[in-house]
C-alpha positions in Angstrom: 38.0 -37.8 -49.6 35.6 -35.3 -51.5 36.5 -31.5 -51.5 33.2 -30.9 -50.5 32.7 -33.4 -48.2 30.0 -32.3 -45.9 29.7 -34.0 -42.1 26.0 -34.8 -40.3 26.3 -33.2 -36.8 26.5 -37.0 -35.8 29.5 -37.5 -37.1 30.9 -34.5 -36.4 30.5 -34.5 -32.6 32.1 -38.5 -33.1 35.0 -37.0 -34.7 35.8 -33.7 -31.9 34.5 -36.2 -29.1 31.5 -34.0 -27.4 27.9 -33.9 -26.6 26.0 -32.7 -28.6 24.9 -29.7 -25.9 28.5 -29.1 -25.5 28.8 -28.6 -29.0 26.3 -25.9 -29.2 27.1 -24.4 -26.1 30.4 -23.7 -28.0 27.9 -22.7 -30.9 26.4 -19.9 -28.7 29.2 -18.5 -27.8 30.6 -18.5 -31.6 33.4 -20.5 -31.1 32.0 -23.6 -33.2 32.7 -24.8 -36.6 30.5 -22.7 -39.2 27.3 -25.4 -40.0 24.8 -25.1 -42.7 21.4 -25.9 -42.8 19.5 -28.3 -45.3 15.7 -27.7 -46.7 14.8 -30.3 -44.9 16.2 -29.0 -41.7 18.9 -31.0 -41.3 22.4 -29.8 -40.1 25.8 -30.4 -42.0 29.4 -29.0 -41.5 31.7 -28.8 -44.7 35.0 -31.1 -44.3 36.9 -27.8 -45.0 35.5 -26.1 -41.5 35.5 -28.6 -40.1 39.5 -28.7 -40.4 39.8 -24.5 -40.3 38.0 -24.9 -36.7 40.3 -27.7 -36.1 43.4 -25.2 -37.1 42.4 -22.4 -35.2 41.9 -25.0 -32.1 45.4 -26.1 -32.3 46.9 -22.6 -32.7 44.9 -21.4 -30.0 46.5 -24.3 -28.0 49.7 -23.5 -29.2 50.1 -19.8 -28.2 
């Protein structure tokens, strides 16, 4: 996998298993993984969030 792998929303919300208005619900209230914005518009999320968001999920789980 590519260190700087970056994920299309799409694939993102396939990969945590939500809607899409769940995700940014979570997004609003700052508890999503950090995303970045293209010229074009379009929305990606770095591989490397991605997991750190996963991380601090489990840990929150976890204590």
């Amino acid at each position: 996998m590519a260190k700087n792998q970056s994920l299309t929303l799409p694939e993102v919300l396939q990969e945590i298993r939500m809607s899409r208005a769940a995700f940014y619900r979570m997004r609003a209230r700052g508890e999503a993984p950090k995303l970045s914005r293209l010229p074009n518009g379009q929305i990606r999320v770095h591989r490397r969030d991605l997991d750190a968001w996963w991380a601090r999920c489990e840990d929150r789980a976890t204590a």
